[in-house]
C-alpha positions in Angstrom: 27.1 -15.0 -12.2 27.8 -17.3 -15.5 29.7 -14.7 -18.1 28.3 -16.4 -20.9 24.2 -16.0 -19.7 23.0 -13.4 -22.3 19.4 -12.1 -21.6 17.4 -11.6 -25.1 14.3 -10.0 -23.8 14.5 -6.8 -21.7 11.4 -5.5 -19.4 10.1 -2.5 -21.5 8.6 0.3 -20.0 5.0 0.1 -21.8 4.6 -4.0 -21.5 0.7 -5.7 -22.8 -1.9 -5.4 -20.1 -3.6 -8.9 -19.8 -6.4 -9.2 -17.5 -5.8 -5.7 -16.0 -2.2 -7.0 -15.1 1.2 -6.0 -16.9 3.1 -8.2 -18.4 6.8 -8.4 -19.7 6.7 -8.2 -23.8 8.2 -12.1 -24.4 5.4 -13.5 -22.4 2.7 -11.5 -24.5 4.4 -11.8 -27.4 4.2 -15.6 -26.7 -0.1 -15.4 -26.0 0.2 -13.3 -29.1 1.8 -16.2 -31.4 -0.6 -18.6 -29.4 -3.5 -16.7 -30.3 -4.7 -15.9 -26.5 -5.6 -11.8 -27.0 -8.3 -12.1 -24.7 -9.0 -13.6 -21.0 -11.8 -16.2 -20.6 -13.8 -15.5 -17.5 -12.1 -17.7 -15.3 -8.8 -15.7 -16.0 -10.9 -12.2 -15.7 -12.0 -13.0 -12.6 -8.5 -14.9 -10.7 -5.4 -13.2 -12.3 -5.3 -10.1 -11.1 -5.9 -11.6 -7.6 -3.2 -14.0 -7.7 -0.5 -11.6 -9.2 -0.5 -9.7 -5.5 -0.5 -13.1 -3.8 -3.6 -14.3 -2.7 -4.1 -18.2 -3.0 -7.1 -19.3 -4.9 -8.9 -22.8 -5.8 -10.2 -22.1 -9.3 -13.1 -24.6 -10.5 -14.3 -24.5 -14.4 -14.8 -26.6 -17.2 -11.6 -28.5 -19.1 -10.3 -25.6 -21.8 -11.6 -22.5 -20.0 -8.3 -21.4 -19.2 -7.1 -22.5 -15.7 -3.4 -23.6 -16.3 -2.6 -20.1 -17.9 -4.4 -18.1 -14.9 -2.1 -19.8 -12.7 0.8 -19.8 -14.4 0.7 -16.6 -16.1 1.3 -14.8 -12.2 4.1 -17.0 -11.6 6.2 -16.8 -14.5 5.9 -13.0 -14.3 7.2 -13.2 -11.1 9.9 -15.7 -12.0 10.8 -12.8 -14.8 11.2 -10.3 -12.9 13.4 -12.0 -10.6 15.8 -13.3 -13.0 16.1 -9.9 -15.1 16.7 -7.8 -12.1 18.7 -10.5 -10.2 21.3 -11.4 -12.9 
């Protein structure tokens, strides 16, 4: 483990709900200062589903959201790994 590796954000017991699904405070605090406060339908309907693994092909419109519904499950994942791992 690198000494020098500080961690700046610490999982919080009472983190933002987005789509039904809990999320560490940086990463809504960073939909927060990107004004995203609420899920477009394509993210309503495939987060939640691709947080407990399940695969999906998502199809809608240019802007509606995809790229954050897919990302969104894998970065909290990533999260949770490095704060509990180091």
């Amino acid at each position: 483990m690198n000494s020098s590796l500080k961690i700046t954000h610490a999982y919080q017991p009472n983190p933002m709900k987005f789509c039904g699904v809990s999320i560490p405070s940086p990463m809504s605090n960073s939909l927060e200062t990107m004004n995203i406060v609420e899920p477009t339908p394509i993210q309503k309907a495939a987060i939640g589903p691709l947080t407990t693994g399940l695969s999906a092909i998502l199809h809608a419109e240019t802007g509606s959201g995809k790229t954050l519904t897919y990302l969104l499950p894998l970065l909290k994942r990533l999260y949770f790994r490095y704060v509990f791992y180091y």
